[in-house]
N, C-alpha and C positions, 0 to 999 in steps of 0.2 A: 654175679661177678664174684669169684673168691678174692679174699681178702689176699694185698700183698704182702709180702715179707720179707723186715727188714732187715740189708743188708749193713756188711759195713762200710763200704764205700759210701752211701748214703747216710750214715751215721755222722762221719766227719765231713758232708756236702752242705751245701748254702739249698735254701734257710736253716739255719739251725731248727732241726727238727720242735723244741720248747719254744718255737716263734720267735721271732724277732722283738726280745723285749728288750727295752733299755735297760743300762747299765750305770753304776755312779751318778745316781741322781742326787740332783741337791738344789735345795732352795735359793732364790736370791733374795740379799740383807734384808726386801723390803717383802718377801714372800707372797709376791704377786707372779712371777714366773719360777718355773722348774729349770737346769736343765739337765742333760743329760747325754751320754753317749749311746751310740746303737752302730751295729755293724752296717757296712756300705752293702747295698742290696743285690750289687753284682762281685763282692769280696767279702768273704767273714772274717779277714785278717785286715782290714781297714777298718776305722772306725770313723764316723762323724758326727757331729756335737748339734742336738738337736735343742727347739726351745719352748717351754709348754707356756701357753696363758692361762692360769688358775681361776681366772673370771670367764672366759669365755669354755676351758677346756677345750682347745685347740692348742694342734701344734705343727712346727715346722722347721726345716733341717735350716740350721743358720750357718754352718761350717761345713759343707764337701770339700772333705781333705783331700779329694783324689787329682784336684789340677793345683795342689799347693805342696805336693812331699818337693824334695829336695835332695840331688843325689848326693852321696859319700855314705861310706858306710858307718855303720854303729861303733863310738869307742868303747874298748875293753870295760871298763865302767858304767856302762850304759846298760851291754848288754849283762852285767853280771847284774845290776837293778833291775834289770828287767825280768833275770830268772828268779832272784829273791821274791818281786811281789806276784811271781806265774802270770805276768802282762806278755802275753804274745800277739795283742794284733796291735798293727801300727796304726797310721794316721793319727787322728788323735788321739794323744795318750796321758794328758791332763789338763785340767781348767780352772780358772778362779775367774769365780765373781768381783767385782771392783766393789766398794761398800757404797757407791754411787747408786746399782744393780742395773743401769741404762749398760752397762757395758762386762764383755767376760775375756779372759786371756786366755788363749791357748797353745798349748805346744806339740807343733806337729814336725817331723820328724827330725825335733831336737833345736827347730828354729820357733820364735815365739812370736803368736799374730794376738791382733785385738779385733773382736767383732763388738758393734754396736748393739741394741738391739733395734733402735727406728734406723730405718732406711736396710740395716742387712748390710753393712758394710764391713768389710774384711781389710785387716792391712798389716804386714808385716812391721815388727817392731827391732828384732834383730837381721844382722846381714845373712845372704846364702851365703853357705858353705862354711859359716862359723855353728856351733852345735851347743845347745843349753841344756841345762838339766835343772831338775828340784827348783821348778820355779816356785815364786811366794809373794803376795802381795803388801806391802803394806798397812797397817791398820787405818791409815786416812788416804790411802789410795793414790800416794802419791809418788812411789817409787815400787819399782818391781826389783825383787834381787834374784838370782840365778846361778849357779855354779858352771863354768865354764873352764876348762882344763886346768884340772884341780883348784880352780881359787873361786870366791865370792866375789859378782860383778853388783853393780845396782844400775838401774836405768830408770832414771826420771820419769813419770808417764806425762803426756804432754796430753792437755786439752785436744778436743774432737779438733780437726782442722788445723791443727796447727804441725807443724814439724817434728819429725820423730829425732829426741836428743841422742847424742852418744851416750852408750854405756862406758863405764869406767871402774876400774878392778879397784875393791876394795882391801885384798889382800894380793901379794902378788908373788909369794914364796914355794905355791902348792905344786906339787909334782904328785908321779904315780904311786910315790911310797909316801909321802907327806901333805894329805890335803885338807881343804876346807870346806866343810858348810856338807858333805858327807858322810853317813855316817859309813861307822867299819863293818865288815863282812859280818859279824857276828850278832852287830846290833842288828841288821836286816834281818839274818836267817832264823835267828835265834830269839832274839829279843821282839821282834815287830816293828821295831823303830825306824825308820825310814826319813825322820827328819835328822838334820844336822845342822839345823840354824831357826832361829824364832826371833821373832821383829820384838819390840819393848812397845810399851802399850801408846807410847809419842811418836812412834815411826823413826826414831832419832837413832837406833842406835840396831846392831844384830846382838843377839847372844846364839855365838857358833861354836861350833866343834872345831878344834885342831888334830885331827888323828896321825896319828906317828906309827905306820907298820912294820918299821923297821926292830923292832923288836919283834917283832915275829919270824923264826926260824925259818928263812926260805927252800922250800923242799920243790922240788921238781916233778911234773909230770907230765905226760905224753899227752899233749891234744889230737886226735885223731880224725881229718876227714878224708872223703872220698879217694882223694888224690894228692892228696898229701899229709904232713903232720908237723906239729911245731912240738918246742920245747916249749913250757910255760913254767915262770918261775912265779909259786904263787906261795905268797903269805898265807898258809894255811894252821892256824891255832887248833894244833892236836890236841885232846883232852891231856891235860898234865902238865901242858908248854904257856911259856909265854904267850898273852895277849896283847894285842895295841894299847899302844900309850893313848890315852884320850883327855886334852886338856878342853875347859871350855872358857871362852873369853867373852867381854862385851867390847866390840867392834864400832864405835858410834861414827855416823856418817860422814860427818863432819872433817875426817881424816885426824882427829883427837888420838891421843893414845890409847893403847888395849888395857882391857884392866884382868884379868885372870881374877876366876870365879874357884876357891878350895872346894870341889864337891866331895873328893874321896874323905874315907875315914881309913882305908888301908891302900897303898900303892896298889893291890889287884882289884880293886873292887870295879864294878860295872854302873856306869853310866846308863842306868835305866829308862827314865823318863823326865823331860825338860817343857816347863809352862810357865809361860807368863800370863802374869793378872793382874793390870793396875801397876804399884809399885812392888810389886811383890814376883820375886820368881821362885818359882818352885822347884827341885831339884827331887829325881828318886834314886838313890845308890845303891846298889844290891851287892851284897859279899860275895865274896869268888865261889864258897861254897854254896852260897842261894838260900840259906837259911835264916838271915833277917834283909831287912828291907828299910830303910827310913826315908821318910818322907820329909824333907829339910824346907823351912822358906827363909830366902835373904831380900834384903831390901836394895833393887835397883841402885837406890840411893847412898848405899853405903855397902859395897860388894864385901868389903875387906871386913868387914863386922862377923862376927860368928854367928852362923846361923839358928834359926832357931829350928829343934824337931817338932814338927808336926805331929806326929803318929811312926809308930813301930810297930813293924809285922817282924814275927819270929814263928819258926817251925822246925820242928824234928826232921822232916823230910825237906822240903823248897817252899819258895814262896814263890808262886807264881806271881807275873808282873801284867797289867793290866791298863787300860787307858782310861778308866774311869775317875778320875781326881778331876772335880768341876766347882770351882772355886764359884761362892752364890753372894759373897757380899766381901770388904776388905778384906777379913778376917776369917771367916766361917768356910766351909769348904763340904761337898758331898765325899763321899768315900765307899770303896766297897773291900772289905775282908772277908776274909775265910776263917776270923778266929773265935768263931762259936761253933766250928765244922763244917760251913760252908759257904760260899759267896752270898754272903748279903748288905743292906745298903749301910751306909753311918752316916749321921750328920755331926761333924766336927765343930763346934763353935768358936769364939774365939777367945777363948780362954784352953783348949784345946780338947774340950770335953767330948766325949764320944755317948752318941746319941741313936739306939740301932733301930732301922726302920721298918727293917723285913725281917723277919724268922720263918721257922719251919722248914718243912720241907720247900724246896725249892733252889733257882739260884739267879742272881740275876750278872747279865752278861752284859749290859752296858746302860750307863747312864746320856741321853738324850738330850734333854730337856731339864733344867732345874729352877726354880729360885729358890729361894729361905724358907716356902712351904711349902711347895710341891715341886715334883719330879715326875718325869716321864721315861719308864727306863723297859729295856727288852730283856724278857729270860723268860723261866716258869715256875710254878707257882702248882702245876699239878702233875702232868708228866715230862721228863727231858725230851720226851718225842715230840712235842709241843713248846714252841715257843711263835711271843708273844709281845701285844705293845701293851705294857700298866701304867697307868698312874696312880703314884703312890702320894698322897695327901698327908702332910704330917705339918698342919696347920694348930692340929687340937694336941690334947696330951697323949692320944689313943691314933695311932697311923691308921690311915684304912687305906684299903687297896681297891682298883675294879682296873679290870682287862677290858681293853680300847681298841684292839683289833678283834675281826672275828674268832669265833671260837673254832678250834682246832685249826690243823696245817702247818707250814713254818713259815713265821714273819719277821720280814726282817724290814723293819721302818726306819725313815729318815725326816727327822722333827722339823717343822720349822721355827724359826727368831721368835715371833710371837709365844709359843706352843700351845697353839690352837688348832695347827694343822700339820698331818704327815703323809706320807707320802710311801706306800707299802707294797712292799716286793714279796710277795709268798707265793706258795707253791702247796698240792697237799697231794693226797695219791689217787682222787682224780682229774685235779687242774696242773700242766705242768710248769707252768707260771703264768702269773698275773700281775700287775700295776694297778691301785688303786690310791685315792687319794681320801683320806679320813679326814673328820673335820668334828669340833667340837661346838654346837650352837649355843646362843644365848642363854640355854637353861640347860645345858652342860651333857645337851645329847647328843648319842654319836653318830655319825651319817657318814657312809662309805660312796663315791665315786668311781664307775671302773675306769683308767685310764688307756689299758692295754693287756694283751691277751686273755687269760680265762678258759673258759671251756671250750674244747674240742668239738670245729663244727664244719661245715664242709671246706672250708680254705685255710684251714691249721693245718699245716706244714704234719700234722703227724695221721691227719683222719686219713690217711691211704693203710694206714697199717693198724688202726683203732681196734680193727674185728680181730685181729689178731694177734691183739696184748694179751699180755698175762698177767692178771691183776695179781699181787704181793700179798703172802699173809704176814700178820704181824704180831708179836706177844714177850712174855718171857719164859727163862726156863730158868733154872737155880744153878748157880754155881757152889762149890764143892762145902763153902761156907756158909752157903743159905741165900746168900746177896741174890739180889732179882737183876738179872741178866734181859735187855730187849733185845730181840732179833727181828728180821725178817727172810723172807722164804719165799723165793719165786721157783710156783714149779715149771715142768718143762711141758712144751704143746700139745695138747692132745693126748693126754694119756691114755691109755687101753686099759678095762678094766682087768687086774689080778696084775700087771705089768708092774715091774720094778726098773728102774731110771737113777741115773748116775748123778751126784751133786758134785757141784765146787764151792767150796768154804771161799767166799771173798774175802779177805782180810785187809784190815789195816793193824789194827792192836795195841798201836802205840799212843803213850801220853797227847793229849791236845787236838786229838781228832773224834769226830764220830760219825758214825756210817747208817745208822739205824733213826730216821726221826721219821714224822707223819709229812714230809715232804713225798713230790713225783719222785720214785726211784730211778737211778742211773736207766737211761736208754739201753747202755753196753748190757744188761741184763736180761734184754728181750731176744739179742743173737744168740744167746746160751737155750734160751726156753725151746726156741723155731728148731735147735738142734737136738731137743729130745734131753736137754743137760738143763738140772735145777739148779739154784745159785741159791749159799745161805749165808747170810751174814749176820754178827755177833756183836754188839760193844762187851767185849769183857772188860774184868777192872782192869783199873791203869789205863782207858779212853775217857774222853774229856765230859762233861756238862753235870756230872753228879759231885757228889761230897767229897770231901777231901779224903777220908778215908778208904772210897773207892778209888778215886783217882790215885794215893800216893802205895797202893798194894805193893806196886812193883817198886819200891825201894828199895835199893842197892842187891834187888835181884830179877834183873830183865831177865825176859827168856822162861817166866818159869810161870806165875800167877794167870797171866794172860793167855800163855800156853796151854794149861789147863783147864783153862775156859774154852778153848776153842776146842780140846778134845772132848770136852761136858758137850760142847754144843754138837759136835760129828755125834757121839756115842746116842745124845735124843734124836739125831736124823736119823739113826740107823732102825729106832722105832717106829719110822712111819711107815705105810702099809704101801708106799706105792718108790721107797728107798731103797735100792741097791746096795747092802753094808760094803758090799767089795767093790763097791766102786765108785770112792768119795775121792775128791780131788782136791788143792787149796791153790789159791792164788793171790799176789799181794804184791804193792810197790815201795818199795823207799822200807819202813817197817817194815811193813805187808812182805816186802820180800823177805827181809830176815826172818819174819814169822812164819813165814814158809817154809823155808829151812829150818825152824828148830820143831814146826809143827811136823813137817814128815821124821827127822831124824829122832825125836821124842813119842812118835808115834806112827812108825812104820807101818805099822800094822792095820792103821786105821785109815792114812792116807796115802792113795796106793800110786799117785801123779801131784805133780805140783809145778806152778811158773813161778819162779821168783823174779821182782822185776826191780832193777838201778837195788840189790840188796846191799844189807852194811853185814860183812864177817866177824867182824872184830871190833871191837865197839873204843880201841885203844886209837884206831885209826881217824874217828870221827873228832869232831871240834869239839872244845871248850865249855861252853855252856850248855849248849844240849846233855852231853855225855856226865859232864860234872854232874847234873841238878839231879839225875840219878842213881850216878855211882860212884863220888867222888870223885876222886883222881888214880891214875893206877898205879902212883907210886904209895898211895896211902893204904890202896884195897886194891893189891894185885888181884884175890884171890875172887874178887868177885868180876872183876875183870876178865879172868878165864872161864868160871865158870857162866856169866853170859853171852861169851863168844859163841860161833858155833862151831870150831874145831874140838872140842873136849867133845861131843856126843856124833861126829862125822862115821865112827864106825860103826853104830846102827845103821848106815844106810847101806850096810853090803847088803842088804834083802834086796836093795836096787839090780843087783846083778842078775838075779831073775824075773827081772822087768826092764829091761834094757832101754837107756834111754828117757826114763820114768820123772829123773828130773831135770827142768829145761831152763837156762839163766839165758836173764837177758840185762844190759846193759850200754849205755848212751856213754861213746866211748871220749868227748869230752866232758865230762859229766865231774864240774867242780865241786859237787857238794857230795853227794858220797861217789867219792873216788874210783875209779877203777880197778885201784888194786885190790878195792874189795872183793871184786869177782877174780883174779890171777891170782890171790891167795885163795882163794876157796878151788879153782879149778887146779890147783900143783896141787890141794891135799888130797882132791878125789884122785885125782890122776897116781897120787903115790900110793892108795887105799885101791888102786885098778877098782873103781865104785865107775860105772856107764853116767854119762850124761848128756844134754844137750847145752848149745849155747846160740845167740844171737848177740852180735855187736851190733850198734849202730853208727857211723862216722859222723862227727861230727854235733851231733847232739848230746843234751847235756841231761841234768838231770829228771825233769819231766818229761822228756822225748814226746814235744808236742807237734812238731812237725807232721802235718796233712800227710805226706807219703807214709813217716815213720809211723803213726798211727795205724794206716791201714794195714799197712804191713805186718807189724806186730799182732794186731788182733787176726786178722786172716788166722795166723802163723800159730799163734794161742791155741783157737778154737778147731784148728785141725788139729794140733798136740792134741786136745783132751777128749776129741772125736776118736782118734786113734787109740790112745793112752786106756780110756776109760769105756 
C-alpha cells in the first residue's frame, strides 16, 4: 500500500495530527494529582479539563465542557485576551487548583464551575449569562476574585455542600475605557503580563491595576466581516504617543480604604512585573525607553514608605523583561540577568548582594523550582536547539549543575511544590510530542514516567503518512560576521538524481522568537516537500535564545542585520547540488511578513516569489513598546524610522514586472495588532510604482487568522502561489 500524503484539510482536522496531548498541566498543592486540559475528541476547538493520579498513573476527564458552554457571545475584551495569549479553543479555557487540591475552578465560556475531585462533581458558581474573566484564587482558599465588566468582583467559596454565596463588586467604577484588575493592550501584547491583580499573602487584601486608556489617542479603524463592517474606536499606543495611565492600589476586602502603591520613577514608565511574598511586594518598572529596569520591594505594611531597590538592570540596547524573580526566604530572592552577556541565574541575598550561579555559554529561560540552595530551572547549557530541565545546586561555595530531563529534543517542564517531581512536555525530530512524568528518588536518581504520546505507531494520528515524511537536516552556516547561524532544511519528495528543486525561505526574523530547535518540525513543512518545494529556515541575529549581543544586532536598524542573514542563508542554498538558484522563494507572518518584503526588495535577485502574511510597512504605525525597544521613538530617530520601513527600498521591486504577480499579501482584515493599513499603505505604493502584485483579505479575522476555513484556505491558496510562481 503507498503511503498517503498529507493534505491540508487534514493538517487543520481532528486529531491533531502530534496526538492528542494535553495542554497546561499543573500540579496540585499537594502534588499527588495532575491536571490538565486536552481537546474534546469530536471538536479541537473545545477543550476539557482532565485529572491525572500520580500514584496510580491513571487518568480521567473530570470537566466535559460540551453540555456546560453557555450562549452570548464573547465581550470585546475577552476576545481581544484571547488573541493576546493566541487561546483559540473554547470550553475550558482556565483552572485553579483550591490549596485544599480535593477541589479545582474552572472557567468555561466565561462562567465559573467548581469540580471536586471524589465523587466528580460539577457545579456552577457564577450565574448564566453573566461572564467572568482572569479568575484567581485566593491564598487560603477562601475567596475567588474575577473581573467582571470592567470591575473586581470576589465570591466567597463556600464549603462542599453548602450554598453557593453571592458575589459582590469590589470596585464598581470600571468601564471600557477605565478598568480594573486588567491589564492594558500593551502589557498583554508586549510585555507577557496578563495579570492585573495579585491576592496579599493573608487573602485580606488585592493589589490591582487601575488602567486609564483614555490618554491614548483614539484612532479609528475598519473591522471588516463577511457581511458586514463596523467602526471600531480603538486605543491604539502608536510608537511615539501616549500610553495608559497605570495606577496600582491595595484593594483590602474588607471594603477599607484604597491605598495607591508609587511604582513609577517617571510618568512614562512601564509597569512590568508585580509579586507578592510574605509581607513584601515586589514591583518591576521599566523606562519608556527599555534601557534600565528596577526591581523595587515595599512592605505591605507600610505602602507609603519608599521603597527599597532590589537590583538594576541597565543596557545600551533594552532590557528584556522576564518572569523569573522567585523570592526563596523574607529577604533573599533568585534572579536571572543578562549582565555578564547573557541570561544567567543570581542569587540576591539579603543585604542585596548578587551571587552568579550559572556562566558560560548558555542561558537559562525560566526559574521552576527554588529554595536557598537549590534551583530547578529550564534553558541550555549546550546548544539553543536544545533545551532542558537543570538543577542547579548552590548549596556549597562552587555551584554545580546536572540536566534532569532527557538528553537532547525540547523540554519544556512543569515542577512540582515538593520539587521532587515534574511533569515534561518535549518533543524532538523523531517523537512529535510526548508527556512524561520525572521524578527524583531517595538517592537523588532520576526516573522518567511516559504519561502520553511518544513514538509513532500504528494508532498515531500521523503513522498514515510516516512513510512519507521527510526527515529535516539540521546545522549552521556563518553569518557575514563569523556568528554561527542554526538552520534547518527540509528537502522536497523524492528527488531524481541530477534534478534541481525550488526552496522557500520560511521566515520569522524577528526579536523573541525562534524557529530552528531539535524539536518535531512544523507538519505545514511536509505539504511543501509532497509538492516537489524544499522549505529552509534560519534563526539569524536579532531571534531569540542566544546572547545578548546576538540578539540586540538589530538595534536601531531592523530590516538590515537579519536581512543579510537570510540572504547568507538563500546564497548557501544555492550551493547545494539538488538547489534551483532561480528559484528560491520566502515566506513569513507578522515579521516574517515584513522580512519578506524587505528580503525580495533587498534582494530581487535572489528571491524571485514571496507571501507575506498580517505584514507591518512602517514600523511608525506599530505600538509603543515593541517598536520603542528597538528604535526609539520616531520623533527622536526619524531617520531610522524610514530607513527600516519598507517604502525607501519598494522600487527594487520593478524586476517584479517581469514576473507578474511574483508578490502575494495577505492580511486578516480585523486584525487589531498589526493594522490593516499596513497592507493599503504598501498596496497605494506598488500600485503608484505600477510594480504587479497579489492580495488576499480575510473578513473578519484578526491577527493570527486561525480560523479552520481561513487556514485552509490560505495555505491551499500559498502553495498553489509557489507551485505556479516557482
Amino acid at each position: 500500500m503507498s503511503a498517503s500524503q498529507l493534505t491540508v484539510e487534514r493538517l487543520f482536522a481532528n486529531p491533531p495530527l502530534a496526538g492528542d496531548l494535553p495542554s497546561a498541566v499543573r500540579f496540585a498543592p499537594d502534588g499527588q494529582h495532575l491536571a490538565w486540559l486536552q481537546l474534546a475528541a469530536d471538536d479541537r476547538e473545545r477543550q476539557d479539563l482532565y485529572l491525572f493520579d500520580v500514584a496510580t498513573e491513571t487518568s480521567r476527564c473530570l470537566i466535559d465542557s460540551g453540555d456546560l458552554r453557555q450562549t452570548g457571545t464573547l465581550s470585546d475584551a475577552e476576545k481581544a485576551e484571547r488573541e493576546r495569549r493566541r487561546q483559540f479553543a473554547g470550553g475550558v479555557t482556565a483552572f485553579h487548583w483550591l490549596p485544599c487540591a480535593s477541589a479545582l475552578l474552572a472557567e468555561i465560556d466565561g462562567r465559573v464551575y467548581r469540580a471536586d475531585l471524589a465523587g466528580g462533581g460539577v457545579r456552577a458558581l457564577t450565574p448564566e449569562g453573566l461572564r467572568q474573566t482572569n479568575l484567581s484564587v485566593a491564598p487560603d482558599g477562601g475567596h475567588v476574585a474575577f473581573v467582571r465588566d470592567y470591575n473586581l468582583w470576589i465570591l466567597p467559596l463556600a464549603a462542599d455542600g453548602e450554598p453557593n454565596p453571592q458575589a459582590r463588586a469590589l470596585t464598581e467604577d470600571g468601564d471600557e475605557l477605565r478598568h480594573y484588575g486588567l491589564p492594558e493592550f500593551i502589557a498583554q501584547e508586549e510585555m507577557h503580563r496578563f495579570d492585573g491583580y495579585w491576592w496579599t499573602a493573608d487573602s485580606s487584601a488585592l493589589i490591582a491595576t487601575r488602567v486609564d486608556n483614555s490618554t491614548v489617542e483614539a484612532s479609528r479603524r475598519y473591522e471588516i466581516d463577511a457581511e458586514d463592517f463596523r467602526v471600531i474606536e480603538q486605543r491604539y499606543p502608536y510608537a511615539g504617543a501616549a500610553n495608559a495611565t497605570v495606577e496600582l492600589l491595595l484593594l483590602p476586602l474588607d471594603g477599607g480604604s484604597r491605598q495607591s502603591v508609587a511604582w513609577a520613577d517617571a510618568d512614562d514608565d512601564y509597569l512590568a512585573r508585580v509579586k507578592v511574598q510574605g509581607n513584601n511586594l515586589y514591583v518591576q518598572n521599566q523606562s519608556r525607553d527599555q534601557k534600565r529596569l528596577h526591581l523595587k520591594r515595599y512592605q505591605l505594611s507600610d505602602l507609603g514608605a519608599t521603597p527599597e531597590i532590589v537590583t538594576t538592570e541597565q543596557s545600551d540596547a533594552w532590557v528584556d523583561l522576564h518572569n523569573n524573580l522567585t523570592p526563596v526566604g523574607e529577604r533573599s530572592c533568585l534572579w536571572v540577568s543578562a549582565r555578564d552577556g547573557a541570561d544567567h541565574l543570581y542569587f540576591i541575598d539579603d543585604q542585596g548582594g548578587l551571587r552568579q550561579l550559572t556562566d558560560g555559554e548558555g542561558r537559562v529561560e525560566q526559574v521552576l523550582h527554588a529554595t536557598e540552595e537549590r534551583a530547578l530551572v529550564s534553558g541550555w547549557f549546550d546548544s539553543p536547539t536544545r533545551q532542558g530541565l537543570y538543577e542547579i545546586d548552590f548549596s556549597d561555595a562552587e555551584p554545580r549543575r546536572r540536566r534532569l530531563s532527557e538528553e537532547g529534543g525540547w523540554h519544556q517542564p512543569s515542577v512540582a511544590p515538593d520539587g521532587q517531581r515534574w511533569v515534561d512536555h518535549w518533543s524532538s525530530p523523531s517523537i512529535p510530542a510526548a508527556l512524561q512524568l520525572g521524578r527524583l528518588d531517595a538517592d537523588g536518581r532520576v526516573a522518567h514516567t511516559p504519561i502520553a504520546g511518544g513514538a509513532i505507531d500504528a494508532q498515531h494520528p500521523y503513522a498514515p503518512y510516516l512513510e512519507a515524511h521527510e526527515a529535516s537536516e539540521m546545522g549552521t552556516i556563518a553569518a557575514a560576521d563569523g556568528t554561527r547561524l542554526h538552520y534547518r532544511l527540509t528537502p522536497p519528495a523524492e528527488r531524481a538524481p541530477g534534478a534541481r528543486y525550488p526552496v522557500v525561505v520560511y521566515v520569522y526574523g524577528g526579536p523573541g522568537a525562534q524557529r530552528v530547535t531539535e524539536a518535531w518540525p512544523p507538519f505545514m513543512l511536509q505539504l511543501f516537500a509532497a509538492r516537489g518545494i524544499g522549505v529552509f529556515e534560519l534563526d539569524n541575529r536579532g531571534s531569540a535564545n542566544r546572547d545578548s549581543a546576538f540578539q540586540t544586532a538589530l538595534h536601531m536598524r531592523l530590516g538590515t542585520v537579519e536581512v543579510e542573514d537570510q540572504i547568507s542563508g538563500a546564497q548557501w542554498l544555492m550551493g547545494r547540488d539538488w538547489v534551483d538558484p532561480a528559484r528560491i522563494g520566502v515566506f513569513g507572518h507578522s515579521y516574517g511578513g515584513y522580512m519578506t518584503l524587505m528580503c525580495m526588495a533587498k534582494a530581487p535577485h535572489i528571491f524571485k516569489a514571496g507571501v507575506s502574511v498580517a505584514l507591518v510597512s512602517d514600523w511608525a504605525l506599530y505600538d509603543t513598546h515593541y517598536t520603542e525597544r528597538y528604535l526609539g521613538t520616531p520623533q527622536a530617530e526619524p531617520d531610522a524610522y524610514l530607513a527600516s520601513s519598507v517604502f525607501p527600498w519598494l522600487d527594487n521591486l520593478t524586476q517584479l514586472k517581469d514576473r507578474s504577480g511574483a508578490l502575494y499579501c495577505v492580511h486578516g482584515m480585523a486584525d487589531d495588532n498589526v493594522l490593516f493599513t499596513h497592507s493599503t499603505r504598501l498596496y497605494k505604493a506598488l500600485q503608484d510604482r505600477n510594480i504587479p502584485f497579489q492580495m488576499m483579505a480575510y473578513p473578519g479575522s484578526k491577527h493570527a487568522l486561525q480560523e479552520a476555513s481561513v487556514s485552509v484556505h490560505r495555505f491551499e491558496a500559498l502553495l498553489h502561489f509557489f507551485a505556479t510562481q516557482l
